[in-house]
C-alpha positions as CSV (number, residue, x, y, z in Angstrom):
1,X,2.1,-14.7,-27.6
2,X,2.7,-14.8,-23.6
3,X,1.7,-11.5,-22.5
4,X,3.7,-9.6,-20.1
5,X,2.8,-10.0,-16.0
6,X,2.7,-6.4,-14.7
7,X,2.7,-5.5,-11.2
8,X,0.4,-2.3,-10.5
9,X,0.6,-1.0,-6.8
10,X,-1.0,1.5,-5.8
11,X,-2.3,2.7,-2.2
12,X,0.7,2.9,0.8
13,X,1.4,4.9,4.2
14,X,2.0,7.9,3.1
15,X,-0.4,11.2,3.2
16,X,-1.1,10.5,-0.7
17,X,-2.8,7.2,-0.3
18,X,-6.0,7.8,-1.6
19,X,-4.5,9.7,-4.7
20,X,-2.6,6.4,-5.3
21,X,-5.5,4.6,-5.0
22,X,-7.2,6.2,-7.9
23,X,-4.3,6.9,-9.5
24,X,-4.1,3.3,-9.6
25,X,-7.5,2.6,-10.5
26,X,-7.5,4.6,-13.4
27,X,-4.4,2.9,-15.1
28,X,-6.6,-0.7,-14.4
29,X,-9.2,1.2,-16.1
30,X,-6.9,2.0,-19.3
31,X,-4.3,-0.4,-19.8
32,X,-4.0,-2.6,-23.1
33,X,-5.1,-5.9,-21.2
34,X,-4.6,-7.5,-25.1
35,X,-1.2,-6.7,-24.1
36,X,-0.5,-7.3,-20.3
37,X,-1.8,-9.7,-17.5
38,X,-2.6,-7.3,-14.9
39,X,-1.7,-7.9,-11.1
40,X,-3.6,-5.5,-9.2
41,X,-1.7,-5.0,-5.4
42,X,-2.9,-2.8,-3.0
43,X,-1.1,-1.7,-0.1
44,X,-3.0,-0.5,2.5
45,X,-2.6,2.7,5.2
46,X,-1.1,-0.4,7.4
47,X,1.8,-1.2,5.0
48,X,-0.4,-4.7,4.5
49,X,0.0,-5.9,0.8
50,X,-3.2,-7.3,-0.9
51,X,-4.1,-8.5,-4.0
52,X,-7.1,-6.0,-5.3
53,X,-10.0,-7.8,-6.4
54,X,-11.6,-5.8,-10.0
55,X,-15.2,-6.1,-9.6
56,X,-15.9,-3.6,-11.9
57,X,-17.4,-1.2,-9.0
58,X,-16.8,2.5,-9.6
59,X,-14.5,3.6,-6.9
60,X,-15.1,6.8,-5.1
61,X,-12.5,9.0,-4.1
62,X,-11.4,8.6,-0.2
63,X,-13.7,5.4,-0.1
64,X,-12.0,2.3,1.9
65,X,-10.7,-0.3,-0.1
66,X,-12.6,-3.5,0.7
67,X,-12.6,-5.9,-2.2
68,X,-8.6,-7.3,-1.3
69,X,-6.8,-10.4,-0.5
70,X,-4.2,-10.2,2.0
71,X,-0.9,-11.4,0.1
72,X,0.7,-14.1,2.6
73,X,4.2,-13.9,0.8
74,X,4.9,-11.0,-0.8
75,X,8.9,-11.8,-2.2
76,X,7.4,-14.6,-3.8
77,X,4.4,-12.7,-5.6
78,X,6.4,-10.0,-7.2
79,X,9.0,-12.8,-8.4
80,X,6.6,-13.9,-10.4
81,X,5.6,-10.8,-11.9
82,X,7.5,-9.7,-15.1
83,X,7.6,-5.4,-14.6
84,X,6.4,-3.7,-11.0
85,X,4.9,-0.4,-12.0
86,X,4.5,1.8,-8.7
87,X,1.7,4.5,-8.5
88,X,2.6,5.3,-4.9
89,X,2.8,8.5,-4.4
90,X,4.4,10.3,-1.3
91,X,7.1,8.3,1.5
92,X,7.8,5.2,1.6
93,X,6.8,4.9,-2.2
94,X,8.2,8.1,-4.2
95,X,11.6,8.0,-2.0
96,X,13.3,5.7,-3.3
97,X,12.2,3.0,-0.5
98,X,10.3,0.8,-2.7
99,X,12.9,1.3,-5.6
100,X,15.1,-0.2,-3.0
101,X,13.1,-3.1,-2.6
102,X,12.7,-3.7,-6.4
103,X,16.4,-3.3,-6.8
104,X,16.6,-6.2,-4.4
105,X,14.5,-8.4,-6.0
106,X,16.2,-7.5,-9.9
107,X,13.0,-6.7,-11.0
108,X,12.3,-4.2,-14.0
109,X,10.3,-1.8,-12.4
110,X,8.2,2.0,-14.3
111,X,10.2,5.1,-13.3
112,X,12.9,6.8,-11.6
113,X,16.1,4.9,-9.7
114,X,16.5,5.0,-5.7
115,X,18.4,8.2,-6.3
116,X,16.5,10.2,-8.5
117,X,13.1,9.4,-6.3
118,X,15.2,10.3,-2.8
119,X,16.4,13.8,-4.4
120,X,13.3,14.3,-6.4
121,X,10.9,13.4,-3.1
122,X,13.1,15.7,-0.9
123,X,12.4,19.4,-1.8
124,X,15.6,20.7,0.0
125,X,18.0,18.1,-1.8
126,X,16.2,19.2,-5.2
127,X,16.8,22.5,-4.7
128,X,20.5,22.2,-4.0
129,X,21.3,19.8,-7.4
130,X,19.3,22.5,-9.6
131,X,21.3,24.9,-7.9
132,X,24.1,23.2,-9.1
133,X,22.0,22.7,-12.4
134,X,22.3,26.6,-13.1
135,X,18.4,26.2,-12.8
136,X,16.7,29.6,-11.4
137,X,14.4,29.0,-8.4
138,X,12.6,31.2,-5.9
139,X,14.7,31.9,-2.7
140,X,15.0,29.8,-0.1
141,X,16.0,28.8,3.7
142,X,16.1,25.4,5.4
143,X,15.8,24.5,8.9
144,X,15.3,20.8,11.1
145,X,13.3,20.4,13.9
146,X,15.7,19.2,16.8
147,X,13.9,18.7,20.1
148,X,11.7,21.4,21.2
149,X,14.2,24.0,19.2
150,X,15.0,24.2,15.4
151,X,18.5,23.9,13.5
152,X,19.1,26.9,11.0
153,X,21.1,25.7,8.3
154,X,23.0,28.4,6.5
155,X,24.3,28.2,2.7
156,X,27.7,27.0,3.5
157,X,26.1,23.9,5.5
158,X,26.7,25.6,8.9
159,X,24.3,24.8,11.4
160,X,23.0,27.2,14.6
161,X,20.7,25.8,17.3
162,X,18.2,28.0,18.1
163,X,14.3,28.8,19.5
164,X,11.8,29.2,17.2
165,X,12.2,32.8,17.7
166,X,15.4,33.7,17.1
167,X,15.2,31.0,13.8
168,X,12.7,33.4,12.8
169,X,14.7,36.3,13.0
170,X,18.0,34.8,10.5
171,X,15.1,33.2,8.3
172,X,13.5,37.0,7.7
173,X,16.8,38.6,7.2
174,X,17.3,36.7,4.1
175,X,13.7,36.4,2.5
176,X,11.2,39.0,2.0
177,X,7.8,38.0,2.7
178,X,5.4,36.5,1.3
179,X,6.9,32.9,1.8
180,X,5.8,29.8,1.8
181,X,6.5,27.2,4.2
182,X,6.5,23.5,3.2
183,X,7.4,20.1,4.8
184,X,10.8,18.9,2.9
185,X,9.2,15.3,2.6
186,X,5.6,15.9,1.1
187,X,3.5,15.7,-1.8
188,X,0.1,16.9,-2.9
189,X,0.7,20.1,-1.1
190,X,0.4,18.4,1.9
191,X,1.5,20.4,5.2
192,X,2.2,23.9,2.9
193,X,1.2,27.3,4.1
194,X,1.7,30.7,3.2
195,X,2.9,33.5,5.9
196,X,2.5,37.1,5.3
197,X,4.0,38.2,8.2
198,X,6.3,36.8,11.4
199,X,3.4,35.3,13.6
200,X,2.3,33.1,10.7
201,X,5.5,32.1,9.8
202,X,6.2,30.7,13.1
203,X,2.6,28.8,13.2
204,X,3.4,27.6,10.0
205,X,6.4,26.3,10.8
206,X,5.6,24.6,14.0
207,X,2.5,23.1,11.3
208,X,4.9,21.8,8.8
209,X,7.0,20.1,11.7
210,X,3.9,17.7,12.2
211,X,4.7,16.3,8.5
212,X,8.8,16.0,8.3
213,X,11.4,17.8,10.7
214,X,13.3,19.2,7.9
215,X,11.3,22.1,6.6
216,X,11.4,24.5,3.7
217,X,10.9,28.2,3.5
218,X,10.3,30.2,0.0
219,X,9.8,33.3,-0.7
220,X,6.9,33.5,-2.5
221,X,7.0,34.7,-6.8
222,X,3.5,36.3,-8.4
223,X,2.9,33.9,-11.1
224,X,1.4,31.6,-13.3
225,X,2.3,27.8,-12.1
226,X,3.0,26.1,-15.4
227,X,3.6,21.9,-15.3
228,X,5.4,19.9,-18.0
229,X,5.4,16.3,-18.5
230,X,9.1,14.5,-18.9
231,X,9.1,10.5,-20.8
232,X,12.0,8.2,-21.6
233,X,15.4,7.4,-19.8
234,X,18.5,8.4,-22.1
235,X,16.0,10.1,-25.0
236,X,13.9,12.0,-23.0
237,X,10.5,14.0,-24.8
238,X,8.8,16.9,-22.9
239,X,5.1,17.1,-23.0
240,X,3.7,20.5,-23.9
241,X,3.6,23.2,-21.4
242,X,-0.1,23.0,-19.1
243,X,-0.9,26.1,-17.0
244,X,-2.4,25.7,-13.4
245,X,-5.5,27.8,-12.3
246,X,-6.5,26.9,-9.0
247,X,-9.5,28.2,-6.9
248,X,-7.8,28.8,-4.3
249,X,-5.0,31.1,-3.2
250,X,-2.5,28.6,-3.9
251,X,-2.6,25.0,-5.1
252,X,-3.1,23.5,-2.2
253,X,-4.1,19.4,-2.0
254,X,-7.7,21.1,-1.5
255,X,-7.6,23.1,-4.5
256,X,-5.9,19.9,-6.7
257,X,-8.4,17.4,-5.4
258,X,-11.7,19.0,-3.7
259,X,-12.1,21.8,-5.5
260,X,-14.2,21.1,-8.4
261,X,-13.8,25.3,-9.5
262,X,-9.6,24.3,-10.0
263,X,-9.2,24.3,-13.8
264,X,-6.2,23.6,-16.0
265,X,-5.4,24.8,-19.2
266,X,-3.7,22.7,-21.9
267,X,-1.5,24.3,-23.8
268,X,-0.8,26.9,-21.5
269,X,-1.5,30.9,-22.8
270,X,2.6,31.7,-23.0
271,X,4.5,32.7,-26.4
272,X,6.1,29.6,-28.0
273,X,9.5,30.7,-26.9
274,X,8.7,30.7,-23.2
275,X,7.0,27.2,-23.9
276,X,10.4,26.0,-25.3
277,X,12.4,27.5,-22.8
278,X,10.7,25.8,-19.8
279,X,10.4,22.2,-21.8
280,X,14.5,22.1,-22.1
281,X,14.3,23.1,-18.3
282,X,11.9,20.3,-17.2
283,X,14.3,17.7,-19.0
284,X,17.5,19.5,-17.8
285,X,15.8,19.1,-14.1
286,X,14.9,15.5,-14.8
287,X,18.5,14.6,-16.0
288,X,20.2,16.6,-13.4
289,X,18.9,14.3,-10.4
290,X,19.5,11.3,-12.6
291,X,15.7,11.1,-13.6
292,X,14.2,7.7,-16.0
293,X,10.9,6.8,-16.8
294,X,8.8,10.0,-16.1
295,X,8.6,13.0,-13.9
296,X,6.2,16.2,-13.7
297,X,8.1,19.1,-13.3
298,X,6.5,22.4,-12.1
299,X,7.5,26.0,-13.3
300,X,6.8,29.5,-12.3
301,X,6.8,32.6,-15.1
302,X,6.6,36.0,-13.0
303,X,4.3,37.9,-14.0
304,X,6.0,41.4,-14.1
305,X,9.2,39.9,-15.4
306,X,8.2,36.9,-17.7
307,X,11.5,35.3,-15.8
308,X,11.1,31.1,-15.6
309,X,11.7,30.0,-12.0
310,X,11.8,26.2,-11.2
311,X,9.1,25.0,-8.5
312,X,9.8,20.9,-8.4
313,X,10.0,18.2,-9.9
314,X,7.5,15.1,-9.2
315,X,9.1,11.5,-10.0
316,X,6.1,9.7,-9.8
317,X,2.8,12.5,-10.3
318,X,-0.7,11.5,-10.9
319,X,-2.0,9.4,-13.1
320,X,-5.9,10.1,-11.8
321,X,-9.0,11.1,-14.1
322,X,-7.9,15.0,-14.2
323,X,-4.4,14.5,-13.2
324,X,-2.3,16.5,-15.7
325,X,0.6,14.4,-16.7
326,X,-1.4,12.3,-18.6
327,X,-3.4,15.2,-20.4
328,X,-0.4,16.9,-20.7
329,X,1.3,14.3,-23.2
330,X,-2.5,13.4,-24.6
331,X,-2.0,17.3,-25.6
332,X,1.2,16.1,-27.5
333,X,-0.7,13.5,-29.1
334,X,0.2,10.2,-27.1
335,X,-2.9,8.8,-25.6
336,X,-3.2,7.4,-21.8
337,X,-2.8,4.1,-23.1
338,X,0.2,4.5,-25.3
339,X,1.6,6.4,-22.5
340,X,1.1,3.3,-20.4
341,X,2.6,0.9,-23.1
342,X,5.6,3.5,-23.0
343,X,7.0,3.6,-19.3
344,X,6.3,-0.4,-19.3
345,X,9.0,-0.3,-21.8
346,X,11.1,1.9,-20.3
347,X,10.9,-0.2,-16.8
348,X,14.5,-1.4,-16.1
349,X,16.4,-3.1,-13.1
350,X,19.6,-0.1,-12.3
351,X,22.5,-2.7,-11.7
């Protein structure tokens, strides 16, 4: 029997690159090659597609990629490939730009539609369609870097030009602090900071304006950070419920990746009616911004209230060594490779 020719790409120009890259290694390393001709592609910091050479080295995280072939036509290689199965995390590869590209070519490709990765990658845009979702979340503000000033968007969609300042001042009327500040356009906790008072919140947001000009304020909940895992397109299975316990004061991309003293426990330490509560959310959030494929969705149960807040949802998580979408559904009794043979056949072209 012809085996299927599947496209893994991995790597890209985002912040996240070197997560894809061994997010990408480890589905090389655990793929039914019985099954599938692999096509390894790599995509470097440059936006340069190569073809990855597997020379059986064990890759270290944040080491340079050096075993490649520069791809000279890059149309014509993924013509020839059967299904295109993305591990790019972050822009240009969670937000919907590739989709678009694979939508070009009518290519079957692993995961969610242009839409569903634009919303899904853009924090602000999530929040407002789980808003409409009856989906409860923490409180919120949004401004946009403009110049050397910053637009305050209200809830109606009005917009004020203002100083930092004075932004400050209409964000702190409406949220209580704690908050956290995050770049609208990020993933990995890349660019996020939490302000305890008004002179951190304004060096936080002047930080989070290096990352994206659209920027998100939250006011921060005490509580456990709980993930879920979402598979399928129309028949869609949630994972069991995985509880976050980082080393730090937050789970920052420090505490995800560096922090060896980060631990996760699967199934999470919550009473089986909070577990089923927040697994028909995570698949109510994934159909809600149109969702296929897979998506990790993030939850929040306060601690004094038990109440089930909504963090975000992740269209295309990791898929590295300790990455917990993949232990989360190998906690529901589908292994990393079945889980591999599953979103290949869920790949589709969206006509």
């Amino acid at each position: 029997m012809q085996k299927t020719k599947v496209g893994i790409i991995f790597g890209g120009m985002s912040t996240e690159h070197e997560v894809s890259v061994s997010s990408g290694i480890s589905i090389l390393e655990n793929i039914d090659r019985q099954k599938y001709e692999i096509f390894p592609i790599y995509i470097g910091k440059e936006g340069n597609w190569y073809q990855y050479i597997e020379n059986g080295e064990k890759k270290q995280f944040g080491k340079e990629v050096t075993n490649k072939e520069k791809i000279q036509d890059v149309m014509q290689y993924l013509q020839n490939l059967d299904v295109l199965f993305p591990v790019l995390h972050g822009l240009y590869g969670e937000d919907g730009t590739i989709q678009g590209l694979f939508e070009l070519l009518k290519k079957p490709y692993v995961g969610c539609n242009i839409l569903a990765s634009c919303v899904g990658m853009d924090k602000v845009y999530t929040k407002i369609i789980f808003e409409k979702a009856g989906i409860q979340q923490a409180k919120y503000e949004y401004i946009r870097k403009y110049k050397e000033n910053y637009i305050y968007i209200s809830k109606d969609f009005e917009e004020e030009i203002n100083n930092l300042e004075n932004t400050i001042e209409k964000i702190t009327k409406n949220l209580k602090f704690p908050m956290f500040i995050k770049p609208s356009n990020s993933g990995s906790s890349v660019g996020i900071r939490k302000a305890n008072n008004k002179e951190e919140l304004k060096q936080n947001i002047e930080y989070a304006s290096q990352f994206d000009k659209k920027i998100l304020i939250e006011e921060a909940i005490f509580a456990k950070e709980l993930e879920c895992a979402v598979l399928g397109n129309e028949e869609v299975i949630a994972s069991v419920v995985g509880e976050v316990k980082s080393a730090e004061e937050f789970y920052s991309y420090e505490a995800k990746y560096k922090n060896e003293q980060s631990k996760t426990q699967i199934p999470a330490d919550i009473t089986k009616d909070l577990s089923e509560q927040i697994r028909k959310q995570a698949i109510k959030a994934f159909k809600a911004i149109d969702g296929r494929g897979l998506s990790r969705v993030d939850f929040f149960i306060e601690n004094q209230t038990n109440q089930i807040y909504i963090n975000e949802i992740n269209t295309l998580p990791g898929f590295t060594n300790i990455s917990m979408y993949p232990k989360l559904f190998e906690a529901s009794g589908i292994t990393y490779q079945q889980l591999l043979d599953q979103l290949i056949a869920s790949a589709s072209f969206n006509k």
